[in-house]
N, C-alpha and C positions, 0 to 999 in steps of 0.2 A: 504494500500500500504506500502512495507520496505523500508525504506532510511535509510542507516549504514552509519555515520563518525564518529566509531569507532575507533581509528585505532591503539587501546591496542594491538592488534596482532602486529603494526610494531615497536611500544614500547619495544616489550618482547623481539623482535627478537635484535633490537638495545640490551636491555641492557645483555642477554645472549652472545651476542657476541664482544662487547664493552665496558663493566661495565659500562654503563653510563644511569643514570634516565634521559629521557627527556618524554614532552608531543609533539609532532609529529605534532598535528596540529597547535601550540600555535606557535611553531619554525618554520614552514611553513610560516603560518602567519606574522608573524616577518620579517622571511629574504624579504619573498619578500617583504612587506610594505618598506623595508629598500632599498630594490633596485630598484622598481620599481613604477614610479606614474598610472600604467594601464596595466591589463591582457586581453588579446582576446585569447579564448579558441574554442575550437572545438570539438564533439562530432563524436568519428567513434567506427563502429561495424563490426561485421563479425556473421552475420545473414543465417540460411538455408531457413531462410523463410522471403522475403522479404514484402510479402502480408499480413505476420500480423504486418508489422510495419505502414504499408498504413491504415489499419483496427483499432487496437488498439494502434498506438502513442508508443514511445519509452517509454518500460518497464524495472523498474531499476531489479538490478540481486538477483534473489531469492537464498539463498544458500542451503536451500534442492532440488529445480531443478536442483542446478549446482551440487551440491553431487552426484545425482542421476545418475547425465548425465557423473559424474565419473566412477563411482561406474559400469554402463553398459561398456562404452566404458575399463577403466584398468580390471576390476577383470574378466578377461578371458583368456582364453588358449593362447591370442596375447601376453598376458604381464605376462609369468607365476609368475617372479617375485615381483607384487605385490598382494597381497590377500587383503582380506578386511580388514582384522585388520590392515595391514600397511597403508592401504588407510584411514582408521577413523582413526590414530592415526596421520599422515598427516595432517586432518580436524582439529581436537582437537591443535595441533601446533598453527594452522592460528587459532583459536579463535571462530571459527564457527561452533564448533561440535553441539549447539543446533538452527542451522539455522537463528543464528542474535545476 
C-alpha cells in the first residue's frame, strides 16, 4: 500500500516563490502544537464509485492512477491547450513524476 508525507513538493514550491528553506511538516507540526491542545479531523471524498468504498475501505491516492486519470481526461481535443508534455512536466513540478 502508498502512504506519501512527503511534502518536498510544497517545500520547493514555498522556497521558488518565497526564498525561504522550510520543512513543511516540522512547521505544521509546531504551529499547531503551539496553538492548539486537540485536533478532530474529518475525512471527505468525491468518489464515482461508491460500492468500492463499501467493498475495499478507503484507498489512499495512487499517483500513477491519478496521472493517468489526467492524462485521459486533459490531453484531448477538450483541452487542446495542454499536451502531454505540458501535463508530465506539471507532474515533474509537484514531485511525482515517478509515482511516489
Amino acid at each position: 500500500m502508498w502512504y506519501c508525507d512527503d511534502l518536498s513538493w510544497l517545500d520547493n514550491i514555498i522556497r521558488s516563490v518565497r526564498g525561504l528553506d522550510v520543512d513543511s511538516k516540522e512547521l505544521l507540526a509546531e504551529r499547531l502544537g503551539d496553538r492548539y491542545r486537540a485536533i478532530r479531523a474529518f475525512h471527505g471524498t468525491r468518489t464515482a464509485d461508491l460500492e468500492s468504498i463499501y467493498q475495499r475501505g478507503l484507498a489512499p491516492l495512487d499517483p500513477k492512477v491519478v496521472q493517468e486519470k489526467a492524462r485521459q481526461m486533459f490531453v484531448s481535443d477538450t483541452f487542446p491547450e495542454v499536451t502531454a508534455e505540458r501535463l508530465q512536466e506539471a507532474i515533474e513540478r509537484c514531485g511525482y513524476e515517478k509515482g511516489g
